[in-house]
Backbone bond lengths (Angstrom), bond angles and torsions (degrees), N, CA, C in turn:
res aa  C-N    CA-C-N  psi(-1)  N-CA   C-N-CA  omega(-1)  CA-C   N-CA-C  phi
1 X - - - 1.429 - - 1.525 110.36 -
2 X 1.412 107.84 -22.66 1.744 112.99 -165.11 1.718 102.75 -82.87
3 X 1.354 102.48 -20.73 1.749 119.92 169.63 1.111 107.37 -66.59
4 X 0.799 137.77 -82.69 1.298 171.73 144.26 1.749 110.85 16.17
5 X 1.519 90.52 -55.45 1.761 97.03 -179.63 1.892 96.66 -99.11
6 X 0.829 115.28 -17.54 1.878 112.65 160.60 1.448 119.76 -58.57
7 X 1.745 102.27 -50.32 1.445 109.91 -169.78 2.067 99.59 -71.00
8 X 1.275 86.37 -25.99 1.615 78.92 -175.50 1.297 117.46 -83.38
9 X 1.662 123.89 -12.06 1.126 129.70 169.72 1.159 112.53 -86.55
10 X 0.912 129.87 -14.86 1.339 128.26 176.84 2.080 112.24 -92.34
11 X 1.356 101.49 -16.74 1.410 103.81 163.34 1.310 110.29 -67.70
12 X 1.160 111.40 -74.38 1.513 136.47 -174.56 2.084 102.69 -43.09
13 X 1.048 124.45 -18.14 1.607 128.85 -168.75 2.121 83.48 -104.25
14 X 1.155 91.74 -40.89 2.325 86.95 -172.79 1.927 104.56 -71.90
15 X 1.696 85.63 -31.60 2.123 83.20 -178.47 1.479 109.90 -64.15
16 X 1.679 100.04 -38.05 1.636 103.18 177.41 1.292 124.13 -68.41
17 X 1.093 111.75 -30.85 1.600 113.66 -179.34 1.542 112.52 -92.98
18 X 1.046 115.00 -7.35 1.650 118.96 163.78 1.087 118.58 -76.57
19 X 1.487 106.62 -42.78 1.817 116.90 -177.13 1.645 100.97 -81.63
20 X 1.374 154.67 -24.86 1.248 167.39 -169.10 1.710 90.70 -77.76
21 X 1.344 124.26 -57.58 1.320 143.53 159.68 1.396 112.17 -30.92
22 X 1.146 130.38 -53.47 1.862 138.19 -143.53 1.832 81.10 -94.80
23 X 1.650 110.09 -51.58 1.269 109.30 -166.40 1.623 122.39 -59.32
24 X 1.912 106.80 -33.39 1.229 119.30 162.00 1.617 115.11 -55.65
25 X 1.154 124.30 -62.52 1.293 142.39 165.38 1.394 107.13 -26.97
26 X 1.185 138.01 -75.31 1.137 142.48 -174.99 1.915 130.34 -59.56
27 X 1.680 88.00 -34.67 2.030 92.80 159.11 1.390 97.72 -78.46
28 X 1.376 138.78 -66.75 1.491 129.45 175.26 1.889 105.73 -30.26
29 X 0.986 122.99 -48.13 1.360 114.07 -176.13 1.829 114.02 -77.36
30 X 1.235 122.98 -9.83 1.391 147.90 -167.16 1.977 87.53 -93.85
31 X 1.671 108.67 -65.25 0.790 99.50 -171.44 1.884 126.92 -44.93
32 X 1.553 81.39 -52.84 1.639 92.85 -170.08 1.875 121.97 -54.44
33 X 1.603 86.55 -34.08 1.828 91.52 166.94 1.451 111.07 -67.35
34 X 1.225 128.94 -33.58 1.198 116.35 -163.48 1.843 93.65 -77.62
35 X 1.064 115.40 -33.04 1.699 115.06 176.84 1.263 112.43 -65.67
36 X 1.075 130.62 -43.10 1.502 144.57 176.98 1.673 94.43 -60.32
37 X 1.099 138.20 -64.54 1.300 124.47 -179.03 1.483 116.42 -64.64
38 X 1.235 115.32 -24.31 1.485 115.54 173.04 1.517 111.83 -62.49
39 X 1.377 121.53 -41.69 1.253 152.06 -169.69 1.690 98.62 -56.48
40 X 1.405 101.92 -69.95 1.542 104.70 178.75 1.606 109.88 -81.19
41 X 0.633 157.62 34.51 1.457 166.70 131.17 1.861 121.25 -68.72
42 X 1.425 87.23 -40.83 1.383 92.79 172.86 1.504 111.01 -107.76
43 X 1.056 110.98 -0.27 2.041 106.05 146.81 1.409 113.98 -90.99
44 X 1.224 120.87 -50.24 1.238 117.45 172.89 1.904 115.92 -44.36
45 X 1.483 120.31 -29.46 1.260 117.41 -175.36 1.692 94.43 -100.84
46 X 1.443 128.74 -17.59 1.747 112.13 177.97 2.042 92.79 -78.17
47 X 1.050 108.72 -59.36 1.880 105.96 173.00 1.685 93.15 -22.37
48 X 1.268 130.14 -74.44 1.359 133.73 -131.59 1.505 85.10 -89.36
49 X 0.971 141.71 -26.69 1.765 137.58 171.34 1.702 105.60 -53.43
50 X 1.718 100.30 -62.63 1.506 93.43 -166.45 1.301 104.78 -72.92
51 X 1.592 135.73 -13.41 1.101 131.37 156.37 1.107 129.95 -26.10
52 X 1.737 95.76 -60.91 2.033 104.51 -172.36 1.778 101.53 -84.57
53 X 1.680 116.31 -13.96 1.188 97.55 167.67 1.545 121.62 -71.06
54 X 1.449 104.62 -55.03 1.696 103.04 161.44 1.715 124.64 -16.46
55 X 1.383 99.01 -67.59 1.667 107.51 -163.06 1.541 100.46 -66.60
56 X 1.707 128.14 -27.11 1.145 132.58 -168.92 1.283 102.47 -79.45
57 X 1.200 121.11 -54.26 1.624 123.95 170.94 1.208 110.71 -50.66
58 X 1.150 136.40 -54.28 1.602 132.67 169.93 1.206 121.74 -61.91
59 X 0.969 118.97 -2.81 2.079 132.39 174.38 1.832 99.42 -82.18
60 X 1.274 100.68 -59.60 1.300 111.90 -160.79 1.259 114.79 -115.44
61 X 1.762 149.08 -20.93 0.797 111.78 129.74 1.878 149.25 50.17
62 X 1.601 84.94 -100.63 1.665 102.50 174.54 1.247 126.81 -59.46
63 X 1.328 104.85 -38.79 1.335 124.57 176.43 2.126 118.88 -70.88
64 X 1.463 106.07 -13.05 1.367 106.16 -146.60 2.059 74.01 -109.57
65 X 1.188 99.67 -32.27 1.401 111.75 -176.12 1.480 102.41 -27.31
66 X 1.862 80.80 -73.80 1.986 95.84 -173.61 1.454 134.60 -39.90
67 X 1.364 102.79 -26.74 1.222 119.86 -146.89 1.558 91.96 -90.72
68 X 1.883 89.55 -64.73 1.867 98.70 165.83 1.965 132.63 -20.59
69 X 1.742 87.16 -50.35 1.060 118.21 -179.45 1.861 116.70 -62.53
70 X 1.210 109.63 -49.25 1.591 126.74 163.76 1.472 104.11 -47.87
71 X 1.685 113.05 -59.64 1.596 110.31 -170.61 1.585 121.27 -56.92
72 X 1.723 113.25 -25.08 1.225 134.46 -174.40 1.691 105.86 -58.91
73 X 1.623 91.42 -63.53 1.306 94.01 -176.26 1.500 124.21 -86.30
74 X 1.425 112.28 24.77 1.311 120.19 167.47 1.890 115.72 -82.17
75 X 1.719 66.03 -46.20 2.202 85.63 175.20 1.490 107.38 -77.28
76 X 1.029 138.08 -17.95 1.515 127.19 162.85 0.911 143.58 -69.53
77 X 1.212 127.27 115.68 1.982 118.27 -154.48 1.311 96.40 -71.13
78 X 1.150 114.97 -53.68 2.107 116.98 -177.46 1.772 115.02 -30.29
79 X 1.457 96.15 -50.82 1.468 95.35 175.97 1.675 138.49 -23.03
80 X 1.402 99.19 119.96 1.488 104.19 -179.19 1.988 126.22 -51.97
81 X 0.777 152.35 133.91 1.617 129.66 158.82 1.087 106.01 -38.42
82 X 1.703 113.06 -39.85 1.395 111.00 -176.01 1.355 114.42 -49.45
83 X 1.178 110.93 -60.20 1.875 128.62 -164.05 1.304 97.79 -63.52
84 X 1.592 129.45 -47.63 1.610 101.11 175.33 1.004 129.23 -72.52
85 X 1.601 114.57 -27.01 1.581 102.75 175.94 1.801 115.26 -61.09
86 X 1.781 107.41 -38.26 1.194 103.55 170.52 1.422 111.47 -56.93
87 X 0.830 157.22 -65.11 1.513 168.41 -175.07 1.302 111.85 -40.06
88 X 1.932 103.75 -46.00 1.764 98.11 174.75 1.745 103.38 -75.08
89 X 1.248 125.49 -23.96 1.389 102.62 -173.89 1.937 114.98 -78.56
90 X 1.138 98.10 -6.14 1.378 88.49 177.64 1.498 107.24 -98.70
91 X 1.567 111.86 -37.63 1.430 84.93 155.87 1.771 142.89 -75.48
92 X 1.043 100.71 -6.33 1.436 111.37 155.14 1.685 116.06 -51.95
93 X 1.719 91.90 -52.70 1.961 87.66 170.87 1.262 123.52 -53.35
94 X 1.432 101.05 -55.67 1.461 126.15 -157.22 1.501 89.79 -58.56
95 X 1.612 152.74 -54.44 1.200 146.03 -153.78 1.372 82.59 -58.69
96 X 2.227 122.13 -89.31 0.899 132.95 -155.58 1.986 103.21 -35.27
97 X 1.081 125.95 -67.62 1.512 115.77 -174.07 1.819 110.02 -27.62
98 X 1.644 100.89 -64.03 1.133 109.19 -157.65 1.666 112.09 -65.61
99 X 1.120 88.35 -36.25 2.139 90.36 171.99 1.500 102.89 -56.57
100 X 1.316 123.52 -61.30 1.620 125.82 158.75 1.346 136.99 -17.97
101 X 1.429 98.83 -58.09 1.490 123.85 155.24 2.270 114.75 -25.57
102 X 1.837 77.68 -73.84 1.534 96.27 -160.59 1.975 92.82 -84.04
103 X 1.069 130.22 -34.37 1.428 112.62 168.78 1.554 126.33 -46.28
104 X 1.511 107.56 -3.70 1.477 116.68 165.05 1.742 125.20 -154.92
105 X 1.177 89.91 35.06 1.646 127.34 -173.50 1.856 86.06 -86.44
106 X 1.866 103.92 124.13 1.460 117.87 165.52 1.486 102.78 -141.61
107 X 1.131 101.51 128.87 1.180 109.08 149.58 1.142 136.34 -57.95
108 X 1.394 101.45 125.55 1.596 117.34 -161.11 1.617 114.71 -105.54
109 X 1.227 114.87 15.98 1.588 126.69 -162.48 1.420 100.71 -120.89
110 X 1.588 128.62 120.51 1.344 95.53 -166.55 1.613 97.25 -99.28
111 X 1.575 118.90 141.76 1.287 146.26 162.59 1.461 110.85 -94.46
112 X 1.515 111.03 159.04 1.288 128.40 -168.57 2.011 74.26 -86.91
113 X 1.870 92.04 164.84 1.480 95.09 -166.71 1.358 116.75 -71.33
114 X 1.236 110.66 -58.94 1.750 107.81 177.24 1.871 110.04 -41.69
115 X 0.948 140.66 -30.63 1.497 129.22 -179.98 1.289 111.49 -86.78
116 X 1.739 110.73 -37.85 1.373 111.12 164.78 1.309 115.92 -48.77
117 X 1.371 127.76 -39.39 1.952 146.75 -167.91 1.449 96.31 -65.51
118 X 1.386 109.41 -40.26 1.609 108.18 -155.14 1.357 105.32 -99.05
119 X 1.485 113.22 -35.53 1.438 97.91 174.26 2.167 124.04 -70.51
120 X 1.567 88.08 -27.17 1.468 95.33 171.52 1.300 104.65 -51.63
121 X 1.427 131.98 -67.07 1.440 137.55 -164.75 1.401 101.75 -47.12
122 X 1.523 132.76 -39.98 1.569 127.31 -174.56 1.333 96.03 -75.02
123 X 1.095 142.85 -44.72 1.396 140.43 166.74 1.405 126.14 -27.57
124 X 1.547 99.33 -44.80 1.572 110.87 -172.45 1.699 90.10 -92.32
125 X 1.103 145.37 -35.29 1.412 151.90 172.15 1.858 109.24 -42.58
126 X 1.127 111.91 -41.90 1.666 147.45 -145.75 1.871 86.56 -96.66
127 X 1.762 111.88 -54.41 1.353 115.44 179.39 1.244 120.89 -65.04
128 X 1.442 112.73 -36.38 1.554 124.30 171.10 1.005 105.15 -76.76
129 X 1.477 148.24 -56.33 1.764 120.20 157.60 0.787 99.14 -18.85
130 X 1.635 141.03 -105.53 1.368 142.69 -130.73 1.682 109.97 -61.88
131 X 1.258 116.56 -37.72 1.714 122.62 154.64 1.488 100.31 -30.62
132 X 1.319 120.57 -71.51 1.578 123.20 -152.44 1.846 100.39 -83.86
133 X 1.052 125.77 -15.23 1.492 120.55 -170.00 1.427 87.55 -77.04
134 X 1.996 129.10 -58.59 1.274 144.97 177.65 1.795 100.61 -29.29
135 X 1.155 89.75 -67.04 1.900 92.61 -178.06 1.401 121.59 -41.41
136 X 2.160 88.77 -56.83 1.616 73.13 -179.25 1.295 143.46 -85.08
137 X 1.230 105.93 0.66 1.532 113.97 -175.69 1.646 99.69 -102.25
138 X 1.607 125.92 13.70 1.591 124.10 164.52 1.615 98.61 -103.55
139 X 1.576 101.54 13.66 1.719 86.17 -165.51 1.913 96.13 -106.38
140 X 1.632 120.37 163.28 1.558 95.77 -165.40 1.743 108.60 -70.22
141 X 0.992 125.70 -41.87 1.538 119.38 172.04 1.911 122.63 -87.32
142 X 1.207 124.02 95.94 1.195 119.79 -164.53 1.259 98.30 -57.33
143 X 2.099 83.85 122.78 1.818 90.86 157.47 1.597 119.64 -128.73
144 X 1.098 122.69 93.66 0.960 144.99 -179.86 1.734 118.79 -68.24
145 X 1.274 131.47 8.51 1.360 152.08 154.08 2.011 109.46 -35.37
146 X 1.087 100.70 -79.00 1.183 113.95 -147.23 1.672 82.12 -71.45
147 X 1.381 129.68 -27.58 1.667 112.32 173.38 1.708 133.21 -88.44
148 X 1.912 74.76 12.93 1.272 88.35 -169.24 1.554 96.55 -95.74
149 X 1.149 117.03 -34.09 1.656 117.71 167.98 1.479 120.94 -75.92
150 X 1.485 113.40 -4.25 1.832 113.47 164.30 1.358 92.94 -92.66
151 X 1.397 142.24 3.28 1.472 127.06 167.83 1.442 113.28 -60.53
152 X 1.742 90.28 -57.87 1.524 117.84 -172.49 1.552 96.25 -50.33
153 X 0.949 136.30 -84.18 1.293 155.33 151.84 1.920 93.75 32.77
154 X 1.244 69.73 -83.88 2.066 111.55 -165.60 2.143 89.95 -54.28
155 X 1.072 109.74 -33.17 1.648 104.25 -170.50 1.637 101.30 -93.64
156 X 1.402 111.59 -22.90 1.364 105.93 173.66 1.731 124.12 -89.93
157 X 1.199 101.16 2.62 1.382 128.49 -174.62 1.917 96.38 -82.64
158 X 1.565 93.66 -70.14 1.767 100.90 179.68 1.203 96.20 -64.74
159 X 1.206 147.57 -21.12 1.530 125.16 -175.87 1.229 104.13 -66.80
160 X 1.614 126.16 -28.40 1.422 112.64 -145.54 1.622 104.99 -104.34
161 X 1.521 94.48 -10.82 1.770 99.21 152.81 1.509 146.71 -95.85
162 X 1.146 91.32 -3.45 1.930 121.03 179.42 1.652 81.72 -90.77
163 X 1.066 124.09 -61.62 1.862 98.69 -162.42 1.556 107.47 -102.22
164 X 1.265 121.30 25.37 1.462 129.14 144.30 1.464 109.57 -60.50
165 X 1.294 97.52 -65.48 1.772 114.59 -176.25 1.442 119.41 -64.02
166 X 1.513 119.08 -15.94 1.338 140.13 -176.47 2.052 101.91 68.87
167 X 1.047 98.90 63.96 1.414 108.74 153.80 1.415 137.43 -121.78
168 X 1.068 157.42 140.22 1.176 156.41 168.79 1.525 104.41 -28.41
169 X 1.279 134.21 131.92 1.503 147.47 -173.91 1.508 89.10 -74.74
170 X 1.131 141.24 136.40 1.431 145.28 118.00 1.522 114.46 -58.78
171 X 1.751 95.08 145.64 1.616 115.29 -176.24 1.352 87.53 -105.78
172 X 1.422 105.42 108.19 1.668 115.44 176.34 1.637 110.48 -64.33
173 X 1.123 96.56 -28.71 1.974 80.97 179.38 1.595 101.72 -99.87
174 X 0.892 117.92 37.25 1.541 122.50 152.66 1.266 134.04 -91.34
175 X 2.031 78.01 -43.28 1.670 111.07 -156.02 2.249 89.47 -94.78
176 X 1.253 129.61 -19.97 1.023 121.98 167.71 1.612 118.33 -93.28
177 X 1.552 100.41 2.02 1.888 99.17 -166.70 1.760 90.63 -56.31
């Protein structure tokens, strides 16, 4: 009988500690899904970053070209009068389009809200460059200074959402040359 109620205590102590087991097992398995979705959430939102960088670079781009293109031949001694004045009038266009552009520029990628918030704001940062490039090159001595510090602005803006998300920062005037 003394077997008997041992062997059964000793069942009854392996059922408990198996089932104590399943219950560990199962928050560990709770846990890991909930990480696994965390996991893809934040690829799913770096995808949707270089997304809106993509489509943004391809918006404007063309426009950043001209402008680029004007600054080139400002710094070139060879340069014609001809070629800058040609050069300033297209970047003269190229601002007005591109402010145009982004005064009704949405993002079309959907982001969780705070990155959506933040990348809009560099957007509108990005429009006021092109505001101030417009000015300065309608003004009689181009001064292009003060849009040169809403660049900075506008690149320190995307920096601070590229390594939120843990991505490599893009150099926006690289990525629009």
């Amino acid at each position: 009988m003394k077997q008997l109620l041992i062997a059964l205590g000793l069942i009854v102590a392996l059922v408990i500690t198996g089932c104590s087991q399943d219950e560990k097992s199962t928050e560990n398995s709770n846990d890991n899904t909930e990480d696994a979705e965390q996991a893809t959430d934040e690829k799913e939102t770096q995808v949707a970053l270089l997304d809106v960088q993509l489509n943004l670079t391809k918006a404007v781009s063309p426009h950043q070209q001209k402008i680029n293109a004007y600054l080139l031949a400002l710094q070139d001694e060879s340069s014609t009068e001809e070629t800058i004045q040609t050069t300033e009038e297209e970047a003269k266009t190229a601002a007005t389009e591109a402010k145009n552009l982004l005064n009704d520029y949405e993002i079309q990628v959907e982001l969780p809200d705070q990155e959506k918030e933040q990348y809009q704001k560099a957007i509108t940062t990005l429009n006021n460059y092109y505001q101030q490039v417009e000015t300065g090159l309608n003004s009689e001595a181009a001064d292009l200074k003060e849009a040169e510090a809403t660049w900075e602005k506008f690149q320190e803006q995307i920096a601070e959402i590229y390594e939120a998300a843990d991505l490599m920062v893009p150099d926006m005037a690289d990525a629009l040359s």
